[in-house]
C-alpha positions in Angstrom: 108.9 84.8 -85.3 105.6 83.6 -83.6 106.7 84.1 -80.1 108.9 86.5 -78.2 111.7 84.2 -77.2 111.2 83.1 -73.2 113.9 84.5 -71.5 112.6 88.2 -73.3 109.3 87.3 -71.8 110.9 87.0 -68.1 112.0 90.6 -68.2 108.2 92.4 -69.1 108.2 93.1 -65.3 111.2 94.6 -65.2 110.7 96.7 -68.2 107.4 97.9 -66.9 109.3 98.8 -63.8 111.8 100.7 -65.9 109.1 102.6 -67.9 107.4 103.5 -64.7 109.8 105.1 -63.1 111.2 106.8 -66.3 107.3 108.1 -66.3 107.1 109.2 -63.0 109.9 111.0 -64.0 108.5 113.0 -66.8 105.1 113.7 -64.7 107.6 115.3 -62.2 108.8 117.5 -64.6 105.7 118.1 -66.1 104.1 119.6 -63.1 106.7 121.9 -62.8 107.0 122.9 -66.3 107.2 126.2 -65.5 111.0 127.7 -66.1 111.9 124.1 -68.0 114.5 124.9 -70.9 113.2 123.9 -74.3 116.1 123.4 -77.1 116.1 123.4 -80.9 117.4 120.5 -82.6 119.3 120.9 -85.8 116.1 119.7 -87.5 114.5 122.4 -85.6 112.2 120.1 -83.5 112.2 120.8 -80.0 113.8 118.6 -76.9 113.8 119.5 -72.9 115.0 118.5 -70.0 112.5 115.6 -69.7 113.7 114.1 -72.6 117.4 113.9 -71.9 116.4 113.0 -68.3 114.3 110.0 -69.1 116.8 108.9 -72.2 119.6 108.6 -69.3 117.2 106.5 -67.2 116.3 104.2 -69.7 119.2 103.7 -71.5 121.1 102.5 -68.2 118.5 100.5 -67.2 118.2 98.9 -70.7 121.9 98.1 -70.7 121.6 96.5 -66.8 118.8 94.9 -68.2 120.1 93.8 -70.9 123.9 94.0 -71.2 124.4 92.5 -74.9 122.1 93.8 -76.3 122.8 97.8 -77.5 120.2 100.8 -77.3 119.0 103.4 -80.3 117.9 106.2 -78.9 116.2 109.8 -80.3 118.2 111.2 -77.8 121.9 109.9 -78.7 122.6 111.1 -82.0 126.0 108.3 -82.1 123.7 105.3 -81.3 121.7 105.6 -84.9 124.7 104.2 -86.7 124.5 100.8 -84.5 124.4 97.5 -86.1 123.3 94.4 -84.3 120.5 91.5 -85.0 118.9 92.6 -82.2 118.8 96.1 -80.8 116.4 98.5 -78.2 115.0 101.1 -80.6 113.6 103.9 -77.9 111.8 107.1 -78.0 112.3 108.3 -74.1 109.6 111.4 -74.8 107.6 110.8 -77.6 105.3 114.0 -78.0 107.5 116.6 -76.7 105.3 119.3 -78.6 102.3 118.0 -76.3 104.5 118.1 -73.1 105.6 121.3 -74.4 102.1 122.6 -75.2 100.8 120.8 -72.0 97.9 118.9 -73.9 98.9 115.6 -71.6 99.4 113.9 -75.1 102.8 111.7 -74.6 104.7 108.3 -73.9 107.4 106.3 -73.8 108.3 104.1 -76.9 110.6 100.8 -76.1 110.7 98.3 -78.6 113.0 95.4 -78.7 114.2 94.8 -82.2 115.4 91.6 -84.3 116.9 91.5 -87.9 114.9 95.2 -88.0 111.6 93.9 -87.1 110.3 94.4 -83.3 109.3 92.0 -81.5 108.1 93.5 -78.3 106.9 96.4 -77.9 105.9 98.6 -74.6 104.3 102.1 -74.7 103.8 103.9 -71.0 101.5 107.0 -70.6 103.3 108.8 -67.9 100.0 110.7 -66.6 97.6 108.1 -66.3 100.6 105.3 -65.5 98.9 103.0 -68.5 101.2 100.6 -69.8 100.5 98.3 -73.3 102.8 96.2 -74.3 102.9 93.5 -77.0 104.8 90.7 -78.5 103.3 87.4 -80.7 99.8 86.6 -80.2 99.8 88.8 -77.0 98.4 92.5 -76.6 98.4 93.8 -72.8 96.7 96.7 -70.9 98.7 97.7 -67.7 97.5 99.7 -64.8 97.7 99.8 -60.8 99.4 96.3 -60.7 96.5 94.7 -62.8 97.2 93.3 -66.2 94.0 92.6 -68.9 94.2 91.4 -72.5 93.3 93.3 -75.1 92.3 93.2 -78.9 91.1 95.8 -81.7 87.8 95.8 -81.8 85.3 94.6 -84.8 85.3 97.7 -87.5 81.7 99.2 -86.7 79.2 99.7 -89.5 79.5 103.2 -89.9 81.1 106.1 -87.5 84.7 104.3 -87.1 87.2 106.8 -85.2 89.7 108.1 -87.3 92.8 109.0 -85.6 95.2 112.2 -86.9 98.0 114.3 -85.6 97.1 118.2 -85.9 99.5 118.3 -89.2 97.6 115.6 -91.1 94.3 116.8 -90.1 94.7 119.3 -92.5 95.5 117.3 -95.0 92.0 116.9 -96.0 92.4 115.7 -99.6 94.8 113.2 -98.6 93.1 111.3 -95.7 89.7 111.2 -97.5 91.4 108.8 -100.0 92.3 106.3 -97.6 88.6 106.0 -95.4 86.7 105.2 -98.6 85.8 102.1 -96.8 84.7 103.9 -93.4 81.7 105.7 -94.0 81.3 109.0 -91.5 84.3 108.7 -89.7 84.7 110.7 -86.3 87.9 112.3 -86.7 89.5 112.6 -83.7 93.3 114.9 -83.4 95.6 112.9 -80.8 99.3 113.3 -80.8 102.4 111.0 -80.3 102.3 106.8 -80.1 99.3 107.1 -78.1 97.5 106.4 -81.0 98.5 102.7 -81.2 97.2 101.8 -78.0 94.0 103.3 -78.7 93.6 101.0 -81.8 95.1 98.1 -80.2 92.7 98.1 -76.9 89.7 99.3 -79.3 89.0 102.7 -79.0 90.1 103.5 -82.1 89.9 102.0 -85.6 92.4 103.9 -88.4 95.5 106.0 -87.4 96.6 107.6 -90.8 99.8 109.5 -91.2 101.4 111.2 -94.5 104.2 113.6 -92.6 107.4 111.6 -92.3 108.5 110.6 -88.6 111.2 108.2 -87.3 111.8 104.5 -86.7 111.4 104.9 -82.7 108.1 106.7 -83.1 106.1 103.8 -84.3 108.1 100.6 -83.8 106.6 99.7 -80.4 103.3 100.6 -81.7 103.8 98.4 -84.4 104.3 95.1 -82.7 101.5 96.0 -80.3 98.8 96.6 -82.9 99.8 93.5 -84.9 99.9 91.5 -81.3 96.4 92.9 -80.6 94.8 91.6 -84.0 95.3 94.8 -86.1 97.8 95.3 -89.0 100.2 98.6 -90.2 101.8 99.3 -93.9 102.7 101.9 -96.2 99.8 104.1 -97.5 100.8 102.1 -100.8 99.7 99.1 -98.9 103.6 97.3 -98.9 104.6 95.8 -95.7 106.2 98.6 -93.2 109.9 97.9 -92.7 112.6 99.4 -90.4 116.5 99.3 -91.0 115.8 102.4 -93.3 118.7 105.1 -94.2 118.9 107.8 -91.5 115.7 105.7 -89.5 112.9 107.7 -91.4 110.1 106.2 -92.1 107.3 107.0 -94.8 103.1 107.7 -94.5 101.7 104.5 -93.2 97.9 103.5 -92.2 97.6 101.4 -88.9 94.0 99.2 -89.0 92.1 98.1 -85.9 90.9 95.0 -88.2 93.3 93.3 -90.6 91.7 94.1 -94.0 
């Protein structure tokens, strides 16, 4: 599908909107972190108030939004069975560990899905209020009411910026097979779908991961690479898929320039 169809076009506004205010949310809570209840999920990852807070927000807005079309959510456990040609596939805190750790590395991941394959995407950074969103041919920066295009940048000669979460970062052995092509890389750590909009406005060039996460942690950043210019697949280089048994996806490499 070359183009996000029109009538998904007409509500970017009011998805920004929604993600804003779902932000503003999250920042609230951030700054008075202190005293804010941190649970243990059965897969022993953590979840706060901030996530079920924005999850609630979204997920009602989604469904005003858009009333026929059903929401997957980390956050509701009974909504990862759902089967529908199209679907919202949302991660209402994705970095909890940074919001947790208070290391200001987290977003909001909405993607709009079709026959398992997104085709918009929005991530919003709820401390600097950046949006990116993406969908076709088109890659978007958000920010104070001002929108600007954006693209992965050329791949540069040597010194690309290698992007890692903490985990893989000591998986030394295993990233140094994948950057044989990007001679003295600057490895930088950065945590949650962040990542994606640093490659898709050009600020970054590889984001390599080998520890397992979910469908709602990249599918947004997905469609707004590829929209941007830049492309993501399996570390065995097999396009990256979604639809899978229990949502989990494999290692995959996101490149700032298609290979």
């Amino acid at each position: 599908m070359e183009n996000v169809n029109p009538s998904f076009e007409n509500i970017i506004p009011k998805l920004i909107a929604l993600s804003e205010q779902a932000g503003a949310l999250i920042a609230h809570l951030y700054k008075k972190a202190e005293g804010l209840e941190i649970i243990r999920k059965g897969d022993g990852s953590p979840v706060t108030e901030a996530d079920h807070q924005s999850h609630h927000l979204l997920a009602q807005g989604l469904k005003e939004l858009t009333p026929h079309i059903p929401v997957i959510s980390e956050e509701d456990e009974e909504s990862w069975n759902i089967k529908n040609p199209f679907y919202w596939l949302i991660d209402p805190l994705d970095g909890t560990r940074g919001f947790i750790g208070r290391d200001g590395q987290f977003c909001i991941n909405i993607a709009l899905m079709e026959d398992n394959k997104a085709i918009l995407g929005l991530i919003h950074l709820p401390l600097t209020r950046e949006t990116f969103y993406g969908y076709g041919n088109t890659a978007v920066k958000h920010i104070s009411g001002q929108s600007t295009s954006i693209h992965t940048r050329r791949r540069p000669p040597e010194g690309s910026t290698l992007l890692l979460s903490n985990h893989d970062l000591k998986c030394k052995e295993k990233w140094e097979k994948y950057i044989k092509d990007f001679p003295h890389p600057i490895l930088k750590p950065l945590h949650s779908a962040i990542k994606f909009c640093r490659i898709a406005e050009g600020a970054a060039d590889i984001y390599l991961r080998f520890v397992p996460c979910k469908e709602w942690d990249t599918a947004a950043g997905q469609i707004l690479v590829e929209a941007a210019g830049g492309s993501m697949e399996t570390l065995e280089g097999t396009p990256f898929l979604y639809g899978k048994p229990n949502l989990k996806n494999p290692g995959f490499k996101v490149l700032g320039q298609k290979p």
